[in-house]
C-alpha positions as CSV (number, residue, x, y, z in Angstrom):
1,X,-23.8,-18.3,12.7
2,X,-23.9,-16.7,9.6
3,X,-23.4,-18.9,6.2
4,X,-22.5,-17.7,2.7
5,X,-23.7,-20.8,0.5
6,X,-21.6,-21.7,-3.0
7,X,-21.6,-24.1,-5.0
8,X,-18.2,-23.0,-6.4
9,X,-15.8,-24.3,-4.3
10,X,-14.6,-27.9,-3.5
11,X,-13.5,-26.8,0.7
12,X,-15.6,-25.6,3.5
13,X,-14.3,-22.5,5.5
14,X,-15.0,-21.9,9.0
15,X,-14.1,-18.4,9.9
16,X,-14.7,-17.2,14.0
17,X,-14.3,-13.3,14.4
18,X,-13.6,-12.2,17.9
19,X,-14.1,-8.0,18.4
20,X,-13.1,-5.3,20.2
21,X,-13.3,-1.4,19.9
22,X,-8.9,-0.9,18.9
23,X,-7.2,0.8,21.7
24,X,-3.5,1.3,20.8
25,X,-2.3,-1.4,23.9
26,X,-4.2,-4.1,22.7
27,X,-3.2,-3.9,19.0
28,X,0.1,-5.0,20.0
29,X,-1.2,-7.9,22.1
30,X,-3.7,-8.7,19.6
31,X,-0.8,-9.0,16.7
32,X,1.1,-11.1,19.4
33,X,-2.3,-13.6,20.0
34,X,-2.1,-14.6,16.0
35,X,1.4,-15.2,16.1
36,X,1.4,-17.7,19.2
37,X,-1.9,-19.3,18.9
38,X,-1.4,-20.6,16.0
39,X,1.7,-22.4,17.3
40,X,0.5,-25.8,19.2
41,X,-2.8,-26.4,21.1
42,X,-3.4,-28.3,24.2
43,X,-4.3,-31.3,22.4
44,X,-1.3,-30.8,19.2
45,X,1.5,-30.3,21.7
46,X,4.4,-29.4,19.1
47,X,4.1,-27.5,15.8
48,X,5.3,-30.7,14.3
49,X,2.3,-32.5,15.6
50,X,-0.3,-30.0,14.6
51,X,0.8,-29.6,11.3
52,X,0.7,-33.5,10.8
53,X,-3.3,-33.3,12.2
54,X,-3.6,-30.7,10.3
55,X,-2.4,-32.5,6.4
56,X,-4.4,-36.0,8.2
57,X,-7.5,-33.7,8.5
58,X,-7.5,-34.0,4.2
59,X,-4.9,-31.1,4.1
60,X,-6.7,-28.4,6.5
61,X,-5.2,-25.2,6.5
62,X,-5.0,-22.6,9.4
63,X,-4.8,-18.8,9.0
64,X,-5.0,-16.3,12.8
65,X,-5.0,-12.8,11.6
66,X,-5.6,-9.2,13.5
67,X,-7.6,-7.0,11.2
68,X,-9.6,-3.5,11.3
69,X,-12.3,-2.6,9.5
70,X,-12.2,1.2,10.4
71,X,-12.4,1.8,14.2
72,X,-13.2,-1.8,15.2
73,X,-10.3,-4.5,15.4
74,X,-10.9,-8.0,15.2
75,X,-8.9,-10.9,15.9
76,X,-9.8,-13.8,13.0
77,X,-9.6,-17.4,12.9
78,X,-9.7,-18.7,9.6
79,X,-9.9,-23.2,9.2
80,X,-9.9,-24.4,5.8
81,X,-10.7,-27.9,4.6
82,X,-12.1,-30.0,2.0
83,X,-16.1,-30.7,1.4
84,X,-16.3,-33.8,3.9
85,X,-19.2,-34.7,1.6
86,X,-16.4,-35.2,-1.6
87,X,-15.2,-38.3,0.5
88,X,-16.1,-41.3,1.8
89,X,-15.4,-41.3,5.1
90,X,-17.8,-41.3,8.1
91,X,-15.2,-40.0,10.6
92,X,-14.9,-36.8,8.5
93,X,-17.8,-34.6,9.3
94,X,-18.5,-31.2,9.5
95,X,-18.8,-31.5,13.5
96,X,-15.3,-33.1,13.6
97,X,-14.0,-30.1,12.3
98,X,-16.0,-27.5,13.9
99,X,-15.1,-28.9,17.1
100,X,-11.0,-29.2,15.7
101,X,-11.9,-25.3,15.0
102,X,-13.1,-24.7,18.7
103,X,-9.7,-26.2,20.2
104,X,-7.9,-24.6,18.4
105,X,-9.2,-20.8,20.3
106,X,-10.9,-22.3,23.4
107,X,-7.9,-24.8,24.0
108,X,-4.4,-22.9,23.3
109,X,-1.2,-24.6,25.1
110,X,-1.2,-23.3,28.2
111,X,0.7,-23.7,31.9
112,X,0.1,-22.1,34.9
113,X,-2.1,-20.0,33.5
114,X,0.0,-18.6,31.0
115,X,0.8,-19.3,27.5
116,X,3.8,-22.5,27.0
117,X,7.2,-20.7,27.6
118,X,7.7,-22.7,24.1
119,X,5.2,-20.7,21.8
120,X,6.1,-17.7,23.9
121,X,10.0,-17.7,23.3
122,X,8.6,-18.8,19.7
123,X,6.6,-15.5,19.5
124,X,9.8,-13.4,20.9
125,X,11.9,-15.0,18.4
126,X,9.9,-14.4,15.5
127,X,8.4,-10.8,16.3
128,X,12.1,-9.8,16.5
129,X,13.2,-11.4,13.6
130,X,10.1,-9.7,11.5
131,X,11.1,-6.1,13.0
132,X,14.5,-5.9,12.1
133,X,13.2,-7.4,8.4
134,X,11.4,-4.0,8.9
135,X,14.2,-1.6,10.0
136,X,16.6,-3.5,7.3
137,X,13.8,-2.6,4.9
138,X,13.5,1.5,4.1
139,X,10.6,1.2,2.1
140,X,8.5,-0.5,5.0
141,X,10.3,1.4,7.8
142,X,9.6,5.1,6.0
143,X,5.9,4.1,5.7
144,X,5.7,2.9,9.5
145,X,7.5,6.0,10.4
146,X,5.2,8.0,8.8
147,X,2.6,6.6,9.4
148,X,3.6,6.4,13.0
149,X,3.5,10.6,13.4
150,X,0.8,11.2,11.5
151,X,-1.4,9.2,13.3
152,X,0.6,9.7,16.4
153,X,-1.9,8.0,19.5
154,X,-4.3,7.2,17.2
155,X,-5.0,3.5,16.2
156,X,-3.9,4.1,12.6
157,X,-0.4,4.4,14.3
158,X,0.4,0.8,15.2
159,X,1.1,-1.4,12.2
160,X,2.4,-5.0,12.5
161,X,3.5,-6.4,14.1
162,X,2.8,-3.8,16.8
163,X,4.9,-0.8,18.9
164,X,8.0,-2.0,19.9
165,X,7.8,-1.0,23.4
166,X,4.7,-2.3,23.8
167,X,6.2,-5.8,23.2
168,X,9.4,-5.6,25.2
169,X,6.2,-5.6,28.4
170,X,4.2,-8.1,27.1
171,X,5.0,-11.9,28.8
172,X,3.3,-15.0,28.6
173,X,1.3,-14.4,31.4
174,X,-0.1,-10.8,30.3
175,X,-1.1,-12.2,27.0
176,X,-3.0,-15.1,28.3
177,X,-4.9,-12.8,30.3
178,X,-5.5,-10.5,27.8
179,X,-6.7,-13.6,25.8
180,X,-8.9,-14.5,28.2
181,X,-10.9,-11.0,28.2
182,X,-10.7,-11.2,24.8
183,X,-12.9,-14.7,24.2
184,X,-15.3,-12.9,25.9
185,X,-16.1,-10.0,23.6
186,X,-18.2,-10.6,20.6
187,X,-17.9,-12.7,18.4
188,X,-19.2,-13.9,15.2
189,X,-18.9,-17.7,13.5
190,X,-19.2,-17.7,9.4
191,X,-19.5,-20.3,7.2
192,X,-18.9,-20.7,3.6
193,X,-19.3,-23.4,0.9
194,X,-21.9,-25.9,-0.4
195,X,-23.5,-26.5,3.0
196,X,-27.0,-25.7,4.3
197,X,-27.8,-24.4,7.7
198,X,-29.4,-27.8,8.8
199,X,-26.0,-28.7,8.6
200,X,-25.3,-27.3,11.5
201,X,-27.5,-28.1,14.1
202,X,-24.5,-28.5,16.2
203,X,-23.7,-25.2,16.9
204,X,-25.0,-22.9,19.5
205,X,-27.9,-20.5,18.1
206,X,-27.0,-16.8,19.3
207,X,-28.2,-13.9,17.1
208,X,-25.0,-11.4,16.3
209,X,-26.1,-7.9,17.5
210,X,-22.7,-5.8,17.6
211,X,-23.7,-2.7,16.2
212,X,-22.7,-1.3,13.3
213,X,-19.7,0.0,13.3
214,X,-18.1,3.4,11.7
215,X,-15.8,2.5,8.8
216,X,-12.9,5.1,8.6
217,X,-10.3,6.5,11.3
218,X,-11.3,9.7,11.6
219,X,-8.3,11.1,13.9
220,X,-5.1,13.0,12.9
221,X,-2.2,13.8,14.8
222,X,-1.1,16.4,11.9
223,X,-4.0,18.8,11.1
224,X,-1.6,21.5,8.5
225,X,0.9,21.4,6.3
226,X,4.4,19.2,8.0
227,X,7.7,18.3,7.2
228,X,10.2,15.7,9.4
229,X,13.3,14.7,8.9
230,X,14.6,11.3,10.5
231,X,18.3,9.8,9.8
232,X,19.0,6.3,8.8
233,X,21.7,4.5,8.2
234,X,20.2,3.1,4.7
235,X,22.0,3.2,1.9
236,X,18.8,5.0,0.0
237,X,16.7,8.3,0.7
238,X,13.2,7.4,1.3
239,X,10.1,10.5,0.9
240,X,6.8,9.6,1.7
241,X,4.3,12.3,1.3
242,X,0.4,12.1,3.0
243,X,-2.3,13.8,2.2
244,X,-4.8,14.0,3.5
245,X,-8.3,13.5,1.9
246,X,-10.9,13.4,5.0
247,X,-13.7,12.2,2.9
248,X,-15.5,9.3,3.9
249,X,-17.1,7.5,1.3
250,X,-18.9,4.1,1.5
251,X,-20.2,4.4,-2.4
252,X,-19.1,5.4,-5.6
253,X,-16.9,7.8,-4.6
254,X,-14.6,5.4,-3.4
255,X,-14.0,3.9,-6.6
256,X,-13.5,7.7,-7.6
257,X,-10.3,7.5,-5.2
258,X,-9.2,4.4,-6.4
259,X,-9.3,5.4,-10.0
260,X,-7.5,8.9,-8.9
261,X,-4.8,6.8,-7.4
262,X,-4.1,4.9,-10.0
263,X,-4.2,8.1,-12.2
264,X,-1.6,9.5,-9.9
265,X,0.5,6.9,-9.0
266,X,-0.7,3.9,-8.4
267,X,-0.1,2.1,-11.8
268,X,2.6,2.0,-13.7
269,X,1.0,4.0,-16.4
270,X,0.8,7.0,-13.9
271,X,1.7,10.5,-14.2
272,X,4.0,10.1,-10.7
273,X,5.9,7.1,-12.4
274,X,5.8,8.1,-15.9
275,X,6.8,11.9,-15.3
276,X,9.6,11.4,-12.4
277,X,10.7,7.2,-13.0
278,X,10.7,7.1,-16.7
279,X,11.5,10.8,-18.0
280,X,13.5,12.8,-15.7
281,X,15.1,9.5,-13.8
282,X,14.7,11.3,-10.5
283,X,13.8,8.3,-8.3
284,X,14.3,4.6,-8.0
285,X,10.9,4.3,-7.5
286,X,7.4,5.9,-7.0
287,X,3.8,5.0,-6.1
288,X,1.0,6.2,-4.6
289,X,-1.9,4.1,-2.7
290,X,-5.1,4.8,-1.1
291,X,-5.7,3.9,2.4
292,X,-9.5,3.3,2.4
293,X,-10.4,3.3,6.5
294,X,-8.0,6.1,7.0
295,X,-8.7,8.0,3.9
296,X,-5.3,9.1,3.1
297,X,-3.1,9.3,0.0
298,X,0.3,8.0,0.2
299,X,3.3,8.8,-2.0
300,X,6.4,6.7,-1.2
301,X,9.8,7.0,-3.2
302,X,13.1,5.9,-3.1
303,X,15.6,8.6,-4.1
304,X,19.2,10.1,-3.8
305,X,18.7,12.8,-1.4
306,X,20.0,15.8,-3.6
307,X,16.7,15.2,-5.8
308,X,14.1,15.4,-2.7
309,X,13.3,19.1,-3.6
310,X,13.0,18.4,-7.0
311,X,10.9,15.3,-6.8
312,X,8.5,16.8,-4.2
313,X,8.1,19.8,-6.7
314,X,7.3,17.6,-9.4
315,X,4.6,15.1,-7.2
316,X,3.4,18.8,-6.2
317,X,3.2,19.4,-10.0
318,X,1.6,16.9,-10.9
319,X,-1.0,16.6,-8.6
320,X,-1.5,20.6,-9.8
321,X,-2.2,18.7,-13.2
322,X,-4.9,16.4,-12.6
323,X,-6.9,19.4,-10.2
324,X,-6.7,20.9,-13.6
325,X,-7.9,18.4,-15.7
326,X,-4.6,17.4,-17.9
327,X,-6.1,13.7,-18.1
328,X,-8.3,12.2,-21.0
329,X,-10.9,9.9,-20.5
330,X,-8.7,6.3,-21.6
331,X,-6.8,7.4,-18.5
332,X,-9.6,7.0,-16.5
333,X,-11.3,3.9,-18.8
334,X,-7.9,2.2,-18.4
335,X,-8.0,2.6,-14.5
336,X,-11.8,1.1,-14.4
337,X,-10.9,-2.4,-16.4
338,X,-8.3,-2.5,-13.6
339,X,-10.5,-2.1,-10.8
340,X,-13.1,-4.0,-12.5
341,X,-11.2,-7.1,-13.7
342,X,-10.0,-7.3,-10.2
343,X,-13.7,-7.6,-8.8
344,X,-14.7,-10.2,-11.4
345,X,-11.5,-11.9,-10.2
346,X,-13.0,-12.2,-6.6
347,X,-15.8,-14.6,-8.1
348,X,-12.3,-16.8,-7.9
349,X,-10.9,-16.1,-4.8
350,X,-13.1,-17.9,-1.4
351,X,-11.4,-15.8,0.9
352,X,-12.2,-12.4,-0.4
353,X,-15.4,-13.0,-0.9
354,X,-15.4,-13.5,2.5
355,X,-13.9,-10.7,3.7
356,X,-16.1,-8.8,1.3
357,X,-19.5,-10.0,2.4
358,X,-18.5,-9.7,6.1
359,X,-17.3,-6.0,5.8
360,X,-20.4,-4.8,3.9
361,X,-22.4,-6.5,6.9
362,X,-20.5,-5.1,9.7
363,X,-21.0,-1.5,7.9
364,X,-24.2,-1.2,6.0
365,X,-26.0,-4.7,6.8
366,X,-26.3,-5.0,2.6
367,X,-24.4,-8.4,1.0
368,X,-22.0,-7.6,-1.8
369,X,-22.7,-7.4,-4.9
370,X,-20.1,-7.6,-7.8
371,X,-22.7,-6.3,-10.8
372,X,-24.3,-3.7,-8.3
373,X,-20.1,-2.3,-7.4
374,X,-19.2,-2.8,-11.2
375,X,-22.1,0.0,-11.7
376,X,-20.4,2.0,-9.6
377,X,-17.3,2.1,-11.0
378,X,-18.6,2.7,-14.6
379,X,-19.9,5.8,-13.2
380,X,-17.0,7.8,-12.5
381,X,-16.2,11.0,-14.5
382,X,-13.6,13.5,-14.8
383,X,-15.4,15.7,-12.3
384,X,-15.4,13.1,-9.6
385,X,-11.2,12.7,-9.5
386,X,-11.0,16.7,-9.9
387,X,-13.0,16.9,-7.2
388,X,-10.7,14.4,-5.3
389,X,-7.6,15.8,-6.1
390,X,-8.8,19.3,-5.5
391,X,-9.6,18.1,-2.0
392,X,-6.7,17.3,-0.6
393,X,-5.3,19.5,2.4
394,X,-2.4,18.7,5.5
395,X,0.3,17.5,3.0
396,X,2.9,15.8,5.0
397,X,6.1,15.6,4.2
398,X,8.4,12.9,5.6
399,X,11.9,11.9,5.0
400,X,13.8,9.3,6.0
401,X,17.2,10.4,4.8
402,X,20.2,8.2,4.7
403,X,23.6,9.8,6.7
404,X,26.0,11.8,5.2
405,X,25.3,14.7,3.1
406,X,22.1,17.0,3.9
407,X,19.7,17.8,1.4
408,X,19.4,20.5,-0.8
């Protein structure tokens, strides 16, 4: 068990991480597992009736997630609930709910050793329903697409809710089994709130000893300079442009990306947005973001496809720019408050604290530190984001162009 004490907060979370080394197959069933678990249990029979224990249980909250922290997946369990010690009530303890927690993954609805044909057809429904939302939606669909052949048979490939043919295979059975194997990888049970470990006498003592893990995806499926061209039958031209940065940083430098990015096109103060939105009205929109385990840049656009020449020439342009140092230093000052109002924010925010503490464990085996990352970020210069931008190589191009007309 591992507990992060606070004072700060009036609820308890119990978090329970189950993890596995991503293999493209089991992403899919993995994504599928937080959809349907999440459903009924064998002792909740209906959705109706959990979520009634659930608000009885002083308004718990449930969250089943699949995550990656670089090349390890995990499957996460996240239970939510107010202090029992706020109350006065001797039936609400912190062992009621751990072991409401533990049903809720050891005990899933199950018959004949497969998950209810309920949740299942549940699942099938609502998996379907969130992919079409997907292929309705160009801006998501360019960035899956993209994402899907640059990272082609790599884990960075499948995004939620998982590959498509991989889903049409998977049945109730199938899943419960690979449930099953899955509850008996490692796994890791967090605590956080105004507790003490005494408090928890109750659950079994193990010591957590998965090693530590490498943070980034390091495989590519494009290694030079590419272009693709997919039809749609959207109404809008979408461009997304990768490159790729290859860099792995687990220090300052990565708030030197993040402060590039935004520098770029990630804010709307951006050279991207101001240059292409705002003065020559090329595009409908334009950002950029950094993808952190992947360490990738990621320009995505919407645009009439006549302009795709001129608005890669332009990106193109201005990355040209910032490798030459046409930025001044409130550009960068600006893009620090942002990055550091947003970690003074996390003091706020339970959850990401969470998330923060257990993903410097899993890496470096350090706890998180706001002051120590604030540092950091107050360290950047201009030679750190020239450095960046002068460092990216295998720009890939892709277009997902709407019928009718081809481009220039």
């Amino acid at each position: 068990m591992l507990l992060l004490n606070t004072q700060k907060y009036n609820r308890i979370t119990y978090r329970y991480y189950i993890f596995e080394d991503t293999e493209l197959k089991s992403s899919t069933y993995n994504y599928a597992l937080a959809y349907i678990l999440g459903y009924s249990t064998d002792k909740y029979k209906t959705s109706e009736i959990f979520n009634q224990a659930l608000i009885a249980l002083y308004d718990a909250s449930l969250k089943i997630t699949f995550n990656r922290v670089g090349e390890l997946s995990y499957l996460l369990f996240e239970f939510s609930f107010l202090n029992p010690k706020l109350l006065n009530d001797k039936e609400y303890t912190l062992k009621v709910m751990y072991d409401e927690f533990m049903d809720i993954i050891f005990k899933p609805k199950v018959k004949e050793d497969a998950f209810s044909m309920e949740n299942f057809k549940r699942y099938k429904n609502e998996v379907k329903n969130d992919l079409l939302m997907v292929l309705e939606n160009p801006a998501k669909l360019s960035i899956r697409r993209a994402y899907m052949q640059f990272f082609k048979d790599t884990n960075a490939s499948i995004l939620a809710p998982g590959d498509e043919k991989i889903i049409k295979k998977i049945t109730s059975k199938n899943l419960y089994s690979h449930y099953k194997e899955m509850l008996k990888k490692e796994s890791l049970f967090v605590v956080c709130g105004d507790v003490l470990e005494s408090d928890f006498d109750f659950v079994p003592k193990y010591e957590y000893t998965f090693s530590k893990i490498d943070h980034f995806i390091k495989e590519r499926f494009i290694k030079e300079e590419t272009k693709v061209i997919e039809k749609s039958n959207t109404k809008q031209t979408r461009l997304v442009i990768i490159y790729d940065y290859e860099e792995f940083h687990k220090d300052r430098m990565l708030y030197a990306c993040q402060i590039f990015n935004g520098i770029f096109g990630g804010e709307v103060s951006s050279k991207l947005f101001k240059r292409i939105r705002e003065e020559l009205s090329l595009c409908y929109s334009i950002h950029s973001f950094y993808d952190t385990q992947a360490s990738v840049f990621s320009v995505m656009c919407g645009i009439d496809k006549s302009n795709i020449n001129k608005v890669i020439l332009e990106i193109d342009n201005e990355l040209s720019n910032i490798i030459n140092g046409d930025f001044s230093d409130l550009d960068i000052d600006n893009n620090k408050l942002i990055i550091k109002n947003q970690l003074l924010k996390l003091e706020d925010q339970m959850n990401s604290i969470i998330s923060h503490e257990i993903t410097y464990l899993l890496i470096d085996d350090e706890r998180f530190d706001i002051e120590k990352e604030i540092e950091l970020v107050d360290s950047i210069n201009k030679e750190d984001i020239i450095k960046i931008a002068s460092t990216l190589h295998n720009k890939f191009t892709y277009i997902l162009e709407n019928d009718g007309e081809a481009h220039e």
